[in-house]
VOGU-3710 file (C-alpha; in Angstrom, 3 decimals, decimal comma):
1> xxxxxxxxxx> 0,000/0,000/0,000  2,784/2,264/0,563  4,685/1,591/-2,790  1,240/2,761/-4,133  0,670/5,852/-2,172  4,218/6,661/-3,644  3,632/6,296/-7,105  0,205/7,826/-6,833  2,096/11,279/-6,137  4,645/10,505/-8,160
11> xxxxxxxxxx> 2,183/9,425/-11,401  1,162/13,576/-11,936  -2,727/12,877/-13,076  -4,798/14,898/-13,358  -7,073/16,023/-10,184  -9,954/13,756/-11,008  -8,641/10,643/-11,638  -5,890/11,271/-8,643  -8,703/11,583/-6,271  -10,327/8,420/-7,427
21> xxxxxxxxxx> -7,691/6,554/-7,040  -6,618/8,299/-3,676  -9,906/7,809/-2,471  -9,967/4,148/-3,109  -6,513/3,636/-1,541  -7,301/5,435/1,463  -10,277/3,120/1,802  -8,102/-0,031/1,263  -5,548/1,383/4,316  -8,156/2,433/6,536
31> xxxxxxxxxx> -10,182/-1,193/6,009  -6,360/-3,091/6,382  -6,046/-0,945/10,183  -9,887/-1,912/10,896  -8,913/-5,428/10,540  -5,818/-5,111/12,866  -6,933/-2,843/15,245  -6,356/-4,586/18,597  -3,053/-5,281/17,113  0,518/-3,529/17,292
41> xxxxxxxxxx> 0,282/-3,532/13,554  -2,226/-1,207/13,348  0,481/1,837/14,251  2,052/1,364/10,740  -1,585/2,188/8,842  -2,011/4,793/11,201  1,414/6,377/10,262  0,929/5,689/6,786  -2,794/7,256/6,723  -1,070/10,551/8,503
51> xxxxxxxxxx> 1,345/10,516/5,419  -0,696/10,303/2,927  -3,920/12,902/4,361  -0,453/15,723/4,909  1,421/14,697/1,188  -2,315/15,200/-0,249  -3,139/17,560/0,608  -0,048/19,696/0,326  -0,186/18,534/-3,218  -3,675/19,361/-4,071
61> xxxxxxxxxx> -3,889/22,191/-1,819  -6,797/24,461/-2,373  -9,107/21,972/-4,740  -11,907/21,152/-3,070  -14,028/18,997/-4,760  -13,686/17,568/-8,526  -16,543/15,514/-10,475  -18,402/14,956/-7,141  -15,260/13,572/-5,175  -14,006/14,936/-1,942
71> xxxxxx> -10,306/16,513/-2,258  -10,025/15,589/1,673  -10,143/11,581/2,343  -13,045/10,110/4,718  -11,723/9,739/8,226  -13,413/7,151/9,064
//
């Protein structure tokens, strides 16, 4: 999930389709730290989660929606 959060800001695509995809990996990380919750494994989704809500939106600072999508991820 990380290797894919990096080449998601590394890919450059346009707003839309980087939100899509954003929003479905934040899903993905926040279901994987749901499922390990009472677990020390959780702090690594956690961390990562914190990574990716700063390094999006200091990339896509002042968008805030596009074609219906949020520009901030669902927190929970």
């Amino acid at each position: 999930m990380e290797k894919d959060f990096l080449e998601l800001l590394a890919s450059r695509l346009p707003l839309a389709i980087a939100s899509e995809k954003f929003e479905r990996l934040w899903d993905e990380v926040n279901s994987a730290a749901a499922s390990v919750i009472s677990y020390p494994e959780v702090n690594g989704y956690i961390a990562l989660l914190k990574r990716m809500q700063g390094a999006y939106e200091s990339q896509y600072r002042g968008s805030t929606h596009m074609n219906g999508l949020r520009a901030t991820p669902r927190t929970g």
